[in-house]
Structure formats: C-alpha cells, structure tokens
Backbone bond lengths (Angstrom), bond angles and torsions (degrees), N, CA, C in turn:
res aa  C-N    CA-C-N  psi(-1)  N-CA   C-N-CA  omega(-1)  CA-C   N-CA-C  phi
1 X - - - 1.466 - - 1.532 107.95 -
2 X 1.480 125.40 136.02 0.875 108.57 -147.65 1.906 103.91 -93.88
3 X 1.259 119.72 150.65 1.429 119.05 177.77 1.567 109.74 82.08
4 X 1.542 111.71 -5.11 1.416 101.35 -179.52 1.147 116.59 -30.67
5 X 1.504 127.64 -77.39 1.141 144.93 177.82 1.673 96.36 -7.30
6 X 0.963 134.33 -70.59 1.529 125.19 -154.15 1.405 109.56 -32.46
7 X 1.341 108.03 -55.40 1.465 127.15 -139.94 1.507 96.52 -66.71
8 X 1.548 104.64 -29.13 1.410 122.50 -167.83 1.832 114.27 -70.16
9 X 1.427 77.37 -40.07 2.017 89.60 -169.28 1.077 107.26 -84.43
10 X 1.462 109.96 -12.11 2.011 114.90 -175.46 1.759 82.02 -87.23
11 X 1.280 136.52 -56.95 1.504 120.77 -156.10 1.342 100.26 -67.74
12 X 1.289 129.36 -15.45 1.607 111.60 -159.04 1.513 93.55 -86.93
13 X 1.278 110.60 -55.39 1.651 113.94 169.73 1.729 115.76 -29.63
14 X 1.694 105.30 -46.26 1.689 94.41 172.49 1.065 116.46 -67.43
15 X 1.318 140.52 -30.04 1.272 154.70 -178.99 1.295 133.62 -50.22
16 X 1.752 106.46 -21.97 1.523 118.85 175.94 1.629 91.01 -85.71
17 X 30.293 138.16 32.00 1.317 65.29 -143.89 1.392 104.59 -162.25
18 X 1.679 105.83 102.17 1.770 89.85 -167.33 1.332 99.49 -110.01
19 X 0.855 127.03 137.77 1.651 124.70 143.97 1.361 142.24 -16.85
20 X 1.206 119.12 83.10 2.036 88.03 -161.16 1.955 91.87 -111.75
21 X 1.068 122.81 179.38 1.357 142.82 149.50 1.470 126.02 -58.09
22 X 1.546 119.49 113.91 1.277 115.68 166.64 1.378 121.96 -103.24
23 X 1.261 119.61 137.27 1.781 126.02 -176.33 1.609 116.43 -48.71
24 X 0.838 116.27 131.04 1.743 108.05 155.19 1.546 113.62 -39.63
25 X 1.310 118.53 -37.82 1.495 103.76 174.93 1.492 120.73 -62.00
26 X 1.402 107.59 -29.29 1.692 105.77 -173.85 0.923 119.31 -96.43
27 X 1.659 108.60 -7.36 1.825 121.66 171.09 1.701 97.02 -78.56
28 X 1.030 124.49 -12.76 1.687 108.37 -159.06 1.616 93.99 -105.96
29 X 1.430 107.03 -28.38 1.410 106.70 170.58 1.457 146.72 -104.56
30 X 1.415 95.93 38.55 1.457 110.72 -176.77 1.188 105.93 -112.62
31 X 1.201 122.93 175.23 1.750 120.66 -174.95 1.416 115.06 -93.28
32 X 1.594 92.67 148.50 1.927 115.39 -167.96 1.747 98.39 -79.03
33 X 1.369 118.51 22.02 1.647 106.49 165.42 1.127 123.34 -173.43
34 X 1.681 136.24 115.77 1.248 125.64 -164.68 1.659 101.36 -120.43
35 X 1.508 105.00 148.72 1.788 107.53 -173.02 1.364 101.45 -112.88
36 X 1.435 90.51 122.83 1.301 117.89 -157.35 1.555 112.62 -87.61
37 X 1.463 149.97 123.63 1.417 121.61 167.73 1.310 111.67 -141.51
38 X 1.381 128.78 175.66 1.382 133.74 -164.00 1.512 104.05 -122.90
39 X 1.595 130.47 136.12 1.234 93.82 168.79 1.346 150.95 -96.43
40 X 1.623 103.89 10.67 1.430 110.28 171.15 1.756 98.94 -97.98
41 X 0.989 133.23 44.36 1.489 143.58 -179.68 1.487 112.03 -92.84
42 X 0.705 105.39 74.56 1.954 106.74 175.28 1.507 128.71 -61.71
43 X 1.702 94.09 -41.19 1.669 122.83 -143.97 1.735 87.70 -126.17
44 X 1.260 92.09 143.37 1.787 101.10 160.05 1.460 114.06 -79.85
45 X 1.511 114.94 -24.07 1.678 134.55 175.73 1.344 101.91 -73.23
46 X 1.380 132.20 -24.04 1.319 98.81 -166.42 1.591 89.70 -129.05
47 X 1.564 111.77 16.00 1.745 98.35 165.21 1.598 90.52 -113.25
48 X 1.138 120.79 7.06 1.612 107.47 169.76 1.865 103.04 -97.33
49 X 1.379 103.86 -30.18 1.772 87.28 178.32 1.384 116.82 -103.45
50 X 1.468 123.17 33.97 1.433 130.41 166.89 1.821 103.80 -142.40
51 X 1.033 135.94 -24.79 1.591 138.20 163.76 1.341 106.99 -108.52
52 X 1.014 145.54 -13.00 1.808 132.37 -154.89 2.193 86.06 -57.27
53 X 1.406 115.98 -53.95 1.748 124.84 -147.67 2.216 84.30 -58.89
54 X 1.104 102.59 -41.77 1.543 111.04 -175.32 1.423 108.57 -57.24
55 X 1.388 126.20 -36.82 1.312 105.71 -147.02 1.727 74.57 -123.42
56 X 1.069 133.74 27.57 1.679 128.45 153.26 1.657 92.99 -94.83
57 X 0.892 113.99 -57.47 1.638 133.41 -177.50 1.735 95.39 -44.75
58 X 0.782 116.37 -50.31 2.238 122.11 -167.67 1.398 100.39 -69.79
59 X 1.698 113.45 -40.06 1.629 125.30 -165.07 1.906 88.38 -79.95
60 X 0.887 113.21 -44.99 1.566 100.93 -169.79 1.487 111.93 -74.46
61 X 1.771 114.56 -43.28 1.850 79.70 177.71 1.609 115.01 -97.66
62 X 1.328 92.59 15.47 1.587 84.08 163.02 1.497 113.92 -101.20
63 X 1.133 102.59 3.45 2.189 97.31 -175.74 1.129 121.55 33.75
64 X 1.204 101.28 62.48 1.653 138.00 168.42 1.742 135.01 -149.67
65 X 0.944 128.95 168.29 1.289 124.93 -174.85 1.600 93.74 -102.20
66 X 1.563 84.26 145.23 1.962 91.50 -166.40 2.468 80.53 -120.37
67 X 1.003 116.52 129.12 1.316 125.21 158.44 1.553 125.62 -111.47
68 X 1.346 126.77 139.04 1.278 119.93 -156.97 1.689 100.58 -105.73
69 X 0.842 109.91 110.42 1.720 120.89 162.95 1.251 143.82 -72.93
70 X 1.185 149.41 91.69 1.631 137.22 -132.58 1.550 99.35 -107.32
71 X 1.305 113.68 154.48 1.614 138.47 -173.70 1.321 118.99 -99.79
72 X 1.213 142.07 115.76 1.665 139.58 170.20 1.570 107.99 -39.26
73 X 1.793 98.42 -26.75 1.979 86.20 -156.83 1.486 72.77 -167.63
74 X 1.370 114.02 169.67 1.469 148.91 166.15 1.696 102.12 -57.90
75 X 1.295 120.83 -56.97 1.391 114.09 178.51 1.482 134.01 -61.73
76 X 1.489 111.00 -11.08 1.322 141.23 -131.11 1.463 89.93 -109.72
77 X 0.791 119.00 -2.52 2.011 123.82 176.34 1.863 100.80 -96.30
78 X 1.031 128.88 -15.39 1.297 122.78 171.12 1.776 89.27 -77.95
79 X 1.092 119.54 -69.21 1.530 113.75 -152.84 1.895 96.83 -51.75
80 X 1.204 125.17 -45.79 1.139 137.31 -167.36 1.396 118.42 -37.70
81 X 1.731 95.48 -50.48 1.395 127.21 175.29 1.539 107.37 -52.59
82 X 1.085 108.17 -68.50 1.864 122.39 -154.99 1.712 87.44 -64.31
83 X 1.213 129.02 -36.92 1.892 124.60 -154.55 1.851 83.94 -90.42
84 X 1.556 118.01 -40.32 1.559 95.89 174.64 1.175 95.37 102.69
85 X 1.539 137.03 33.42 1.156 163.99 -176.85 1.602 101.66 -89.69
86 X 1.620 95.62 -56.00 2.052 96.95 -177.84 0.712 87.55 -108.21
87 X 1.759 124.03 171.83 1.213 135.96 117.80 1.408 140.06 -59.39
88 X 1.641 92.86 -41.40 1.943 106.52 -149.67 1.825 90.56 -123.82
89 X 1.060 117.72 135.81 1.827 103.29 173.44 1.240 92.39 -159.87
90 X 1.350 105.68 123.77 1.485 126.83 156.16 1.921 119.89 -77.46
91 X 1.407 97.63 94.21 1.651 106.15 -175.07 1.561 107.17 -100.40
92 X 1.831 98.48 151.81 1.728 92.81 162.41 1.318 106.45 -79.28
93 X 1.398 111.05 -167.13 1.670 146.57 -166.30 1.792 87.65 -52.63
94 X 1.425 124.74 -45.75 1.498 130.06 -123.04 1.977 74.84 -105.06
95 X 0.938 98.12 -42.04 1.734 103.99 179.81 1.508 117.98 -41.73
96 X 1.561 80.80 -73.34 1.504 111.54 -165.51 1.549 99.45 -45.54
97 X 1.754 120.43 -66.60 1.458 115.50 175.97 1.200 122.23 -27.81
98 X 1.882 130.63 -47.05 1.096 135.49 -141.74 1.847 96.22 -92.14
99 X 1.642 117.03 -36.71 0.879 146.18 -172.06 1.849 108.86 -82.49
100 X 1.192 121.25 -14.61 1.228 108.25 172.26 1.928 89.43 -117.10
101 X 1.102 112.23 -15.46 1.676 76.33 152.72 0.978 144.83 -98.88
102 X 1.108 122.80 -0.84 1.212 139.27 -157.24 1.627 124.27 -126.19
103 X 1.715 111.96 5.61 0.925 128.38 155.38 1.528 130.51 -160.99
104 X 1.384 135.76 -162.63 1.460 106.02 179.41 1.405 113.53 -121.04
105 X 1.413 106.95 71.41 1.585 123.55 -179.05 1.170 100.08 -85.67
106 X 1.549 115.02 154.12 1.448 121.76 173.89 1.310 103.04 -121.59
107 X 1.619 105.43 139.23 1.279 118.65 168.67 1.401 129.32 -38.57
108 X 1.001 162.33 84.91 1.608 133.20 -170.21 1.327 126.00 -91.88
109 X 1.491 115.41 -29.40 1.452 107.29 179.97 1.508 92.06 -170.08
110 X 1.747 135.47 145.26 0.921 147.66 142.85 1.467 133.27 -62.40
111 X 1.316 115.03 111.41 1.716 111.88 -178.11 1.768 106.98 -96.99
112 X 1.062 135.47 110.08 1.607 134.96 177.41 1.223 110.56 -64.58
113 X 1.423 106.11 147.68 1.511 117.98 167.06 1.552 106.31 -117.40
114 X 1.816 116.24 110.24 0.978 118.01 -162.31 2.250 112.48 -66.79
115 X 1.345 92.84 -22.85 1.789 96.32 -170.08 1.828 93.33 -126.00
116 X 1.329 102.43 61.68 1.769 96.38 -178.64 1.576 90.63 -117.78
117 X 1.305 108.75 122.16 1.890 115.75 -158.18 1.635 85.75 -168.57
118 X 1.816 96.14 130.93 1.661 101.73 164.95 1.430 104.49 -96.82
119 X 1.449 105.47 146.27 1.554 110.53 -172.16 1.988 94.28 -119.46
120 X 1.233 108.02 139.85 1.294 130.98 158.23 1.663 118.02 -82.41
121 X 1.008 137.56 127.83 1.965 125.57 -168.54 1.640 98.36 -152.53
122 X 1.027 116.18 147.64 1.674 113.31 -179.53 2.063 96.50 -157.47
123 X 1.090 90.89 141.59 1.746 121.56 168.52 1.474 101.80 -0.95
124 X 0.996 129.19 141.15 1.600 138.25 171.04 1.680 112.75 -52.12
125 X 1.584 96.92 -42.17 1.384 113.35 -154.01 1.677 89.61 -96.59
126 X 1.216 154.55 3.55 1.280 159.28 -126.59 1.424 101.69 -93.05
127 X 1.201 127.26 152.08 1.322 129.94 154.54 1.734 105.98 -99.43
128 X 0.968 108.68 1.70 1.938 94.43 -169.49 2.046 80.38 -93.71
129 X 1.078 106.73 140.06 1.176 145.03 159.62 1.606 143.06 -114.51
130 X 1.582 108.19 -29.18 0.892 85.40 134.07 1.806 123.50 -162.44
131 X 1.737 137.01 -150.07 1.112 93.27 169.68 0.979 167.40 -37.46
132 X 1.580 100.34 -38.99 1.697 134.12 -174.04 1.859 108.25 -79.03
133 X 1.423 97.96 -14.59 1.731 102.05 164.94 1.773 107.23 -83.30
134 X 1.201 116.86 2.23 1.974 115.69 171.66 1.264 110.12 -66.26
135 X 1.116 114.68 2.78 1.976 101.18 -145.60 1.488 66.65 -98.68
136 X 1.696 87.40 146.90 1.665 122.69 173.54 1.893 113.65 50.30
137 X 1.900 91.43 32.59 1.369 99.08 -168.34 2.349 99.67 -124.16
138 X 0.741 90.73 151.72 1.808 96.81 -178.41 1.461 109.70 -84.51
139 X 0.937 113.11 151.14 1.760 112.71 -177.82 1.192 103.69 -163.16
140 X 1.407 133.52 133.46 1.704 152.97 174.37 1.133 108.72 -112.75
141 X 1.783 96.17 110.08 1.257 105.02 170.61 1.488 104.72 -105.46
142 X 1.704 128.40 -155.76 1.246 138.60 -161.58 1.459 112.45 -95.59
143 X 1.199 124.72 -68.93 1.581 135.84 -164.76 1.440 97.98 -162.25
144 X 1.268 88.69 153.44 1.235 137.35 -172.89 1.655 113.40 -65.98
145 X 1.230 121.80 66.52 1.549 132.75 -167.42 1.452 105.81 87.32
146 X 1.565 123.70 52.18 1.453 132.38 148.88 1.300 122.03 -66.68
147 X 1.151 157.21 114.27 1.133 152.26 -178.71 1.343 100.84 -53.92
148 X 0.986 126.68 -43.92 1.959 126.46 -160.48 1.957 105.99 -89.60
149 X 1.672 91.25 -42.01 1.637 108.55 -156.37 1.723 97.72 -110.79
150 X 1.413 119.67 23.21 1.533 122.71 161.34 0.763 134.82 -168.58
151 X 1.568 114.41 -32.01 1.691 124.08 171.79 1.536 100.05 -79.87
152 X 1.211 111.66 -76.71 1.503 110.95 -157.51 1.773 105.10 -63.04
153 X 0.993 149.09 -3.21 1.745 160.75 117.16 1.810 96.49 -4.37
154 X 1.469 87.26 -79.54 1.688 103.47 -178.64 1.396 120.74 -29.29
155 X 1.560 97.05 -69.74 1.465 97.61 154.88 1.167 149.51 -24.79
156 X 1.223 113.32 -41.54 1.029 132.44 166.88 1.262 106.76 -66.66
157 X 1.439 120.37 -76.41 1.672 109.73 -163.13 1.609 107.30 -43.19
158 X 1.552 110.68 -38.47 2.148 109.46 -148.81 1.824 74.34 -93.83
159 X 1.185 133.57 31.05 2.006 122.16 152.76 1.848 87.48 -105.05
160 X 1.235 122.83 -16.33 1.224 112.69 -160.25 1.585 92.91 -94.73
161 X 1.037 149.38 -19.94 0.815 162.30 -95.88 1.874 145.72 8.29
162 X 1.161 84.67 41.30 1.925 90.88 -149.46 1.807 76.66 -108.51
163 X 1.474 119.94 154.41 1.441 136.78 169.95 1.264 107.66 -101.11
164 X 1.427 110.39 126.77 1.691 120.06 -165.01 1.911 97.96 -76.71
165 X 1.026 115.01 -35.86 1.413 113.80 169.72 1.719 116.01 -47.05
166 X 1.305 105.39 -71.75 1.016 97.48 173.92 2.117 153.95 -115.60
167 X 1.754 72.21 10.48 1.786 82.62 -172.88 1.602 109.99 -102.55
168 X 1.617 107.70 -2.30 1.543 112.05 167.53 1.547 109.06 -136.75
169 X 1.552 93.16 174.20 1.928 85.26 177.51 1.685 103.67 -114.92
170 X 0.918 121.17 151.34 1.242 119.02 -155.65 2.170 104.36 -127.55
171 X 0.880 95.39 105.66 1.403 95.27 159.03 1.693 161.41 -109.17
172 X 1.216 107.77 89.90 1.488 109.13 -156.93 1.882 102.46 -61.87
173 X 1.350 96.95 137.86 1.506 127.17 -159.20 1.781 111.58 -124.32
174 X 1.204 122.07 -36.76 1.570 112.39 -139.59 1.186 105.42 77.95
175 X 1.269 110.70 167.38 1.330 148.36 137.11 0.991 119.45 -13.23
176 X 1.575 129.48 -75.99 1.026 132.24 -146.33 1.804 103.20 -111.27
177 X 1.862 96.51 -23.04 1.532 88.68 166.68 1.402 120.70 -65.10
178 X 1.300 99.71 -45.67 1.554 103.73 -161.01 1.685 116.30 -74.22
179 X 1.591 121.82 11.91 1.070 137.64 165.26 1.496 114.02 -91.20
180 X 1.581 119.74 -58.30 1.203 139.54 127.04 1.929 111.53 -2.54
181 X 0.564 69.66 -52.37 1.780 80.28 -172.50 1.444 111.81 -79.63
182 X 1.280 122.89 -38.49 1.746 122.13 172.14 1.247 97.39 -91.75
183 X 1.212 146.82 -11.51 1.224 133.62 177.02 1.886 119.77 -76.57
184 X 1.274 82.60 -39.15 1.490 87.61 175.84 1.670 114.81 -88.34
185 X 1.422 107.99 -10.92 1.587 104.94 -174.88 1.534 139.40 86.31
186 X 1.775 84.51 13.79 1.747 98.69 166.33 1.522 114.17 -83.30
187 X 1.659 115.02 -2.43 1.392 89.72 164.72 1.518 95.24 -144.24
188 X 1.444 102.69 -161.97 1.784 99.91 -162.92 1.500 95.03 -114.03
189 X 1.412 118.96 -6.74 1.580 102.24 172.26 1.277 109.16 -165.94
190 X 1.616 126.09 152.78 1.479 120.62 -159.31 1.994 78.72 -122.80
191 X 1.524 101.50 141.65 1.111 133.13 141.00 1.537 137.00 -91.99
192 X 1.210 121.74 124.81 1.480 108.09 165.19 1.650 98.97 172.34
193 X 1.606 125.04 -171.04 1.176 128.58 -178.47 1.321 119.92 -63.36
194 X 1.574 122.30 172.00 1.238 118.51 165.67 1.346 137.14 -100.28
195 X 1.446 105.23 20.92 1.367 110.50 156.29 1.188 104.73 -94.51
196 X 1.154 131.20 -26.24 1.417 129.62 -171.05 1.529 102.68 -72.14
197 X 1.265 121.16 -41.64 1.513 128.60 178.77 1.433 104.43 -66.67
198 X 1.222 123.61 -70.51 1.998 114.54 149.96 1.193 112.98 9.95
199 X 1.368 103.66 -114.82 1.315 123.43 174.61 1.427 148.48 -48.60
200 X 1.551 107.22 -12.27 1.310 102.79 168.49 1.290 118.25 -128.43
201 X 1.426 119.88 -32.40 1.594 144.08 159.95 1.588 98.85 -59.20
202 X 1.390 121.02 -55.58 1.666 121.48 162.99 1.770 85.46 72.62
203 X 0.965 111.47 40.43 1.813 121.69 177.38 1.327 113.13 14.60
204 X 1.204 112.80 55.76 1.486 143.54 167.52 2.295 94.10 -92.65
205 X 1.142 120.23 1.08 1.622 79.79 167.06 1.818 86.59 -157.67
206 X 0.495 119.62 149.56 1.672 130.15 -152.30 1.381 115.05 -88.81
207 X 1.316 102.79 143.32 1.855 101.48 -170.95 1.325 115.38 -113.52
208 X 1.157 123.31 151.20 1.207 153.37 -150.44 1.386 118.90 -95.65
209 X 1.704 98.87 -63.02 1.660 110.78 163.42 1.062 96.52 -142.13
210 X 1.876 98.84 150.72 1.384 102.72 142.52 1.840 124.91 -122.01
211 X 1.238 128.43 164.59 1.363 110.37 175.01 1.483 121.81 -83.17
212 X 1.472 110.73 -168.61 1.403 107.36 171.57 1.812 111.18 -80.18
213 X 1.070 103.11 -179.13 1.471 115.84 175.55 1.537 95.36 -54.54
214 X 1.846 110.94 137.98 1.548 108.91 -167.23 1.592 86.76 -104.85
215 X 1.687 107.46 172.96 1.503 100.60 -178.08 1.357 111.94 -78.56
216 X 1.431 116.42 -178.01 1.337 140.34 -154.60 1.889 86.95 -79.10
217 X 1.278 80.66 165.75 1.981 102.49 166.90 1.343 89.63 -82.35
218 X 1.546 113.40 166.47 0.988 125.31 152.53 1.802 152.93 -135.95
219 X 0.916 129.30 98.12 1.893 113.22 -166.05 1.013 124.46 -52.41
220 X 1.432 149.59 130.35 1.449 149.57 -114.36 1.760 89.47 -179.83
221 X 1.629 97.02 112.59 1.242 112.90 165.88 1.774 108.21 -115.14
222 X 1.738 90.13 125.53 1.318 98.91 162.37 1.476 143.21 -75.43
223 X 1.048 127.91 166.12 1.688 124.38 -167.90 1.244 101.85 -74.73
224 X 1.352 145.74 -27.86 1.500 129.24 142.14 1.771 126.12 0.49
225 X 1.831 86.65 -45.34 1.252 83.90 -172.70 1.632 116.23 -118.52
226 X 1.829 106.17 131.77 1.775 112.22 -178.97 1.614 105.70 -42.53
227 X 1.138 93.94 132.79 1.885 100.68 172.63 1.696 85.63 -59.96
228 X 1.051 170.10 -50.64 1.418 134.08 -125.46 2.196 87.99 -94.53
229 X 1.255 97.11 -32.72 1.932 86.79 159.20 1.265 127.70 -79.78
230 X 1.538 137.36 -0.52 1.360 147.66 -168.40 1.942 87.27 -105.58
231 X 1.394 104.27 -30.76 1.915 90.43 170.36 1.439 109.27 -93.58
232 X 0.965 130.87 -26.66 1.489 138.96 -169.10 1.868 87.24 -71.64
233 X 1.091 131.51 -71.83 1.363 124.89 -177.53 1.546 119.05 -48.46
234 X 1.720 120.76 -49.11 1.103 121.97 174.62 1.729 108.54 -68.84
235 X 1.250 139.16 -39.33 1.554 114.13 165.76 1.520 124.84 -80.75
236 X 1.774 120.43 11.09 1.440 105.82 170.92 2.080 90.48 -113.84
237 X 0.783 103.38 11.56 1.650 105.30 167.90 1.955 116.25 -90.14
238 X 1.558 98.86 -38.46 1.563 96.76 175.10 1.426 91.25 -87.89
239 X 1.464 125.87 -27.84 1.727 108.74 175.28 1.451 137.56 -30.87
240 X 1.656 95.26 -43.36 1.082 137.10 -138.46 1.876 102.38 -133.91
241 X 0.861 86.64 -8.34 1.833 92.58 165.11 1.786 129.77 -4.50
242 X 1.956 81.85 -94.35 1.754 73.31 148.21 1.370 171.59 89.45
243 X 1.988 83.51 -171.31 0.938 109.68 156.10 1.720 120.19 -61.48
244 X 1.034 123.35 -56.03 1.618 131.67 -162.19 1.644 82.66 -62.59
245 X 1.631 128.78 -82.11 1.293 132.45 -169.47 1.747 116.74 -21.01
246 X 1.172 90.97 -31.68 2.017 104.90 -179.00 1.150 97.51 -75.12
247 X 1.972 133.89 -55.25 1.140 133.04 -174.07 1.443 114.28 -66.73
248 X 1.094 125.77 -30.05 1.550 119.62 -167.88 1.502 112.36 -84.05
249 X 1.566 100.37 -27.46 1.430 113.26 -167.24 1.549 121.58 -91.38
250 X 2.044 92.51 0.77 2.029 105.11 -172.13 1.829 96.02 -62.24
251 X 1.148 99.49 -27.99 1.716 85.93 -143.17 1.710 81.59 -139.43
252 X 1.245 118.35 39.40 1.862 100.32 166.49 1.778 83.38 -164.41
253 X 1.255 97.19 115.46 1.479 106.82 175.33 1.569 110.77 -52.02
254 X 1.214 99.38 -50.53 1.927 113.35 -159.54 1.599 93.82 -39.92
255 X 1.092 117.21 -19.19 1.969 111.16 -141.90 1.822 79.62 -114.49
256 X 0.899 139.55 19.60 1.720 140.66 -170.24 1.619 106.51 -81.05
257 X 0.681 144.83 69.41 1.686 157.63 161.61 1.511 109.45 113.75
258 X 1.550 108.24 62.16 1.037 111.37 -171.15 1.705 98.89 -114.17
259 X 1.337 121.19 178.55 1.348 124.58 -145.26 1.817 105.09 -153.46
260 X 1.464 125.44 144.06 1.410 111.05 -172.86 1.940 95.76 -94.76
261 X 1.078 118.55 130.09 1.255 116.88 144.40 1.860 152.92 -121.98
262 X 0.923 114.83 -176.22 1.434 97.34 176.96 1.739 130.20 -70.75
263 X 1.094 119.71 83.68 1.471 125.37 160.48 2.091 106.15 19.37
264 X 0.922 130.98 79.89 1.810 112.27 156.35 1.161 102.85 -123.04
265 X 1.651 103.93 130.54 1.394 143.18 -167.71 1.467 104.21 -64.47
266 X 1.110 128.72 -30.92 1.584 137.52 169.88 1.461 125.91 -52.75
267 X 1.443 103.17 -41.76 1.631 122.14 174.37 1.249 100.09 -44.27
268 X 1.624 120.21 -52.22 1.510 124.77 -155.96 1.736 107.19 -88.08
269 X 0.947 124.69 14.83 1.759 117.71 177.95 1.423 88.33 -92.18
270 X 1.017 162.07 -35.56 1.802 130.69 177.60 1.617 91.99 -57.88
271 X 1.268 148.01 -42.43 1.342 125.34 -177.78 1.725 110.49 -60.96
272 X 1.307 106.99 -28.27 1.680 99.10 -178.19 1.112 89.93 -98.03
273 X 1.310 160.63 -8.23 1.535 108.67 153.75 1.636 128.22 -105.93
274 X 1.609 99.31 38.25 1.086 120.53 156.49 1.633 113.93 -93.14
275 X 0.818 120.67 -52.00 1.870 137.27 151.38 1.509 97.84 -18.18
276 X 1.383 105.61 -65.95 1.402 113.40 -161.05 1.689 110.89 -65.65
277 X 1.762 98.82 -50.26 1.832 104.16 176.57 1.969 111.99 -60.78
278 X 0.845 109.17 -9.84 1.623 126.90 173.71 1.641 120.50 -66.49
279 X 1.728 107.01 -45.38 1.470 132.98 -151.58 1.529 121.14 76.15
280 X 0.973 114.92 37.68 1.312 142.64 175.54 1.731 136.18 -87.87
281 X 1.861 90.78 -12.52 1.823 95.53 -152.91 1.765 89.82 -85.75
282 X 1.231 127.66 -7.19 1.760 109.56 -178.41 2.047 97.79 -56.92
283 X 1.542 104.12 -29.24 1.395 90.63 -159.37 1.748 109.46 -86.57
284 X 1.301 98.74 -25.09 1.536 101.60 -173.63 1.625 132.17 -108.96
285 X 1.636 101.37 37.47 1.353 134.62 169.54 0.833 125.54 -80.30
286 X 1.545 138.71 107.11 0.861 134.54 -154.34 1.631 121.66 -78.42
C-alpha cells in the first residue's frame, strides 16, 4: 500500500459527561491562554476562514485567550499533544484513537457529525456490484489514516470479508486524486466520504457500500492542562452549546446540525481494528 510507511514512522516518533460547577477560586487560577488546534489544520488561512467565528466564540465563554496552532498533517496533533505544543485539539475518530494511546490527553467533549458515512462507488458501466466482487480488484482511497477516506473504507472491506492487505490493491490518492482516478478509469472503485461523493462524484456513478454512522469528532485536552481547567472548559462548553455549535458550523458544513456529546471510548474500536487490519495495531493499543 502505497506510503504506508508514513503512518508508521509518524507513530513511532509519538511513542517516545456532566456538567458540574467551578469555584471562583479555580476560575481565577487557571491560565489567561490556551493553544488551540484542529487536526486537519495545516494553514493559519484556512483555520482562520473555517474556525476563526469558533474560536472568538471559545475565547469569550471561557474568558480567556484562545490561539490557533497549525499541524504538519492530520496525525500530527498526537505528537503536538505529548511535546505540550497544544493544549485544546479538536481531532477526528482516526486522531482521537492514536491520541488516547499514545499520550495522556483527556477526552473532553464529543461534537457529532450528523452525515459522516464512508461510501464505496464504482464506474456506471461496472460489473463489480458488490463488495465481495473487490477481491483482486484496485480501489483509491484518500489518505493515509482518514477516518472517512481510509479507515472506515477498511471497514468495510474486513465486514465483507476480504483483507485490505491482501485481497485488494489499494491506492492512496487525496481527495481529489482518488476521484480523479475513478473518473478516468485507472481504478475499479473510489473510496472516500459522503460529502465528498456529494459534491464531486454529484452521485453520477453508483455505490456499492456504505458504512454505519462513523464516530463523533472529538475535543482533546492535553496534560498541559490541570484537570480542574479541563472541567471548567468541558461544563462552560455544554453551557454554552449553542452558541459554539452556531460558530463552528458558520463556515464548515461537516459541523451543520451537529450536537455536543459524551465522549465513549467504545464507539472508536471499529477505527482500531481498522489500525489493526492495516498493520498498524503495535501503535494504537491502548
């Protein structure tokens, strides 16, 4: 598969919900600034014109200064965490796993993605019908530990029963390649999310599978920060619900009638044993 290796050399490198009341004493003594990051956040340009309304919104009911911190890569918020780089990071499904093993971040609150579903789609003219027709067949998916555009894909094939290692060939693309890529007919089937199938496929070529509802995003406080501020944030965040849900959701579709819930660690094992069907599970053991 191609680029595996990355995913591998980035983990080894990491490797070295009620509400309650906080006191005026522990509000006065927590710190005046938390660094904030996203993990598909690359750019200060493109976490200021899809989060900037969110993280004015986070700085005000928390009465604090919220600063935005940018990521090399999507995976790159675990390492961030453990060196004490962020504080506060909003990760997907694929994150969060890598990030609660691999360091001692605490969950804080779950944000849902009401239409977050991996879709399987193949050629108009296709004879594969259905999963179990992949075997000894090529397929382009997105990146390299995407929750939408690689892990949850996986899933799919090892419910079908076929092993993504070895009963298909698998090609990581992007986004825009791996659309690119079934369109023209260099491969026999495109993987990836369903907005992505939306919007650019515009369901012009027909799908095959889809999965179940994938898990929630998640907010991820680092050990930077005293648990008596990791609760103080998680009960003025469901306080404040919302408000934040309005801000996150002005300018980033994904987050569009989405809802805060309680963090369970269970939701996220179809991502680890997608990790695992990969050769992946030394890193994402808990």
């Amino acid at each position: 598969m191609n680029r595996r290796f990355f995913i591998g050399n980035l983990l080894l490198f990491v490797t070295g919900c009620t509400a309650t009341q906080v006191s005026n004493s522990v509000k006065s003594d927590r710190i005046a600034k938390i660094r904030f990051a996203i993990a598909d956040g690359s750019t200060l340009e493109s976490l200021t014109a899809n989060y900037e309304m969110f993280r004015v919104a986070l700085a005000e009911i928390l009465e604090m200064a919220v600063e935005f911190v940018t990521l090399k890569s999507q995976v790159a918020g675990a390492i961030a965490l453990k060196q004490g780089q962020v504080d506060f990071l909003l990760a997907g499904p694929s994150e969060y796993v890598i990030a609660r093993s691999r360091t001692n971040a605490v969950a804080v609150i779950a944000i849902t993605r009401p239409n977050y579903y991996s879709i399987i789609a193949v050629s108009p003219n296709s004879e594969i019908k259905t999963v179990a027709d992949l075997r000894g067949k090529t397929i382009a998916m997105s990146d390299i530990g995407s929750t939408s555009g690689h892990l949850g894909p996986t899933q799919i094939l090892i419910e079908a029963g076929l092993d993504p290692k070895t009963d298909v060939k698998i090609q990581m693309l992007g986004d825009e390649g791996s659309v690119a890529a079934l369109q023209k007919g260099e491969v026999d089937a495109w993987a990836g999310s369903t907005s992505n199938y939306q919007e650019i496929l515009q369901g012009k070529f027909p799908t095959i599978a889809k999965s179940a509802l994938l898990p929630s995003d998640v907010f991820l406080a680092g050990s930077s920060l005293e648990p008596a501020t990791v609760e103080f944030i998680r009960s003025r965040m469901i306080q404040h619900e919302n408000k934040l849900i309005q801000a996150i959701s002005a300018r980033t579709k994904k987050y569009r009638g989405s809802t805060f819930k309680v963090v369970r660690d269970s939701d996220y094992n179809l991502i680890r044993k997608a990790y695992q069907a990969i050769g992946q599970d030394d890193f994402i053991v808990n």
